[in-house]
matplotlib code that plots the C-alpha trace (Angstrom):
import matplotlib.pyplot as plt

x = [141.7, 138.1, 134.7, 133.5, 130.2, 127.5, 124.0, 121.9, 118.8, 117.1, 117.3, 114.6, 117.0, 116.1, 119.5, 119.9, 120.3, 122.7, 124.8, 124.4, 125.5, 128.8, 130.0, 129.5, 131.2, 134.1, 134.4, 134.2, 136.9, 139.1, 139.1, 137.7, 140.2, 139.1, 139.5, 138.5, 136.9, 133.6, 132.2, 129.1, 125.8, 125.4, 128.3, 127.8, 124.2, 125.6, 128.4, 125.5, 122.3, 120.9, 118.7, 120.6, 117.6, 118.4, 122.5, 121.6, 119.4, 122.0, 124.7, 122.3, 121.8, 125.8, 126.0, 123.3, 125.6, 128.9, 130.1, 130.4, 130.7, 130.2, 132.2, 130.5, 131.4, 134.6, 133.0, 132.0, 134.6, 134.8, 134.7, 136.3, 133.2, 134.2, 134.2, 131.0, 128.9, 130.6, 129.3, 125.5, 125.5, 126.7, 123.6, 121.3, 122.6, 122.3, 118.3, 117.7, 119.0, 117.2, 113.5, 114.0, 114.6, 111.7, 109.6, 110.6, 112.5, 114.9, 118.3, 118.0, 114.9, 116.4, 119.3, 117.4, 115.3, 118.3, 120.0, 117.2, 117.3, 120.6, 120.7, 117.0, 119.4, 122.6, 121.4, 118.9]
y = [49.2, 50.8, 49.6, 53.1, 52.7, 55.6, 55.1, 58.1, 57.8, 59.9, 57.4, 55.5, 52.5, 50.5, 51.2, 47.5, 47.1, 50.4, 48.2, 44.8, 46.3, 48.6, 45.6, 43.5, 45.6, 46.1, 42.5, 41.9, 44.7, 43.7, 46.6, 44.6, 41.6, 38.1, 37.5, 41.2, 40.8, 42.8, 44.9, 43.3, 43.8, 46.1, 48.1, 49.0, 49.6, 51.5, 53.2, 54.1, 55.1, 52.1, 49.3, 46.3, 44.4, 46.3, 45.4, 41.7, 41.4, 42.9, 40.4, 37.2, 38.5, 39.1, 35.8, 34.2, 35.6, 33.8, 37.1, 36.4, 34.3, 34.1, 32.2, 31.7, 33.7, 34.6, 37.0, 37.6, 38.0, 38.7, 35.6, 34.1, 35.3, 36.0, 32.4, 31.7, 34.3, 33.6, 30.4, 31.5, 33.5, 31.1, 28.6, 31.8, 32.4, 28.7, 28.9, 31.8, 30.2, 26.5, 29.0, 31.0, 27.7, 26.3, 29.3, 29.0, 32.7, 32.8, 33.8, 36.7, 37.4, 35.5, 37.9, 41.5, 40.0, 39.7, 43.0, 44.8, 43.2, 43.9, 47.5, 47.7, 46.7, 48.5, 52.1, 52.6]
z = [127.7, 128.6, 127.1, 125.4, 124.4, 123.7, 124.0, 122.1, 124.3, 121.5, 119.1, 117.3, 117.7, 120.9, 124.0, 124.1, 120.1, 120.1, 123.1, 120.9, 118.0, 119.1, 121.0, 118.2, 115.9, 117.9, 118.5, 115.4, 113.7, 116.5, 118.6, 121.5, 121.6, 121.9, 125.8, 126.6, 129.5, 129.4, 132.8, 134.5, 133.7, 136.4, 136.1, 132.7, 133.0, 135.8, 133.5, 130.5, 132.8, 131.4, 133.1, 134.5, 132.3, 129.1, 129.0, 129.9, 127.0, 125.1, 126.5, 125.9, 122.2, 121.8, 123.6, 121.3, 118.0, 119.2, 120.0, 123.8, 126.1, 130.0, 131.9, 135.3, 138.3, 136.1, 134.0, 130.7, 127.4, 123.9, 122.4, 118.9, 117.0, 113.8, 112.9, 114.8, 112.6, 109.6, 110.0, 111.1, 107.8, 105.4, 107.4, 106.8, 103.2, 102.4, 103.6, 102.1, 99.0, 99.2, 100.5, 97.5, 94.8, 96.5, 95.7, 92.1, 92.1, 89.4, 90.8, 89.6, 91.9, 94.3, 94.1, 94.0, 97.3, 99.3, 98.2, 98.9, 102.2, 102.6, 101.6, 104.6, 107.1, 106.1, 105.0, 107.9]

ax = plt.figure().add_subplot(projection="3d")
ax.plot(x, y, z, "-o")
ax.set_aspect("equal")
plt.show()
């Protein structure tokens, strides 16, 4: 299995978001098995034209998410990470929900806020 990841450099969206969120994606949907072991930094920055800066900020934020993980001078692999952001969002929902209580929003504001969040980071 090869990593096949496309970076539009003419995008608005920063190379080392477009890296953070493929990977992620595929990690997630199971395309990129758990164990998969990722290329270095410097080979895929290498591979994409990219920086060898801009794919380690990507890896630290995939790494950060639970998507990851790096494993010394072994390498770095597609981690478990479904469970691991599962778990972030329900934290995050569960703050969002306490914030918004504490704010006095009635659910139902409480609800449009976050769909309208949802549908800024999901339809752009």
């Amino acid at each position: 299995m090869t990593l096949t990841i496309a970076v539009d450099h003419e995008s608005t969206t920063a190379p080392y978001e477009q890296l953070r969120a493929q990977i992620s994606e595929r990690a997630r949907s199971g395309s990129l098995p758990v164990g998969y072991k990722l290329p270095t930094v410097r080979g895929l920055a290498e591979q994409l034209g990219l920086a060898a800066n801009t794919v380690a900020k990507a890896y630290k934020a995939l790494e950060a998410d639970g998507v990851i993980e790096t494993r010394g001078r072994h390498g770095t692999f597609v981690a478990a990470a479904g469970d691991a952001a599962t778990r972030r969002a329900a934290t995050a929902a569960a703050q969002y929900a306490e914030e918004a209580r504490r704010l006095g929003l009635s659910r139902e504001a409480a609800e449009a806020a976050l769909n309208e969040a949802l549908r800024a980071a999901y339809d752009s």
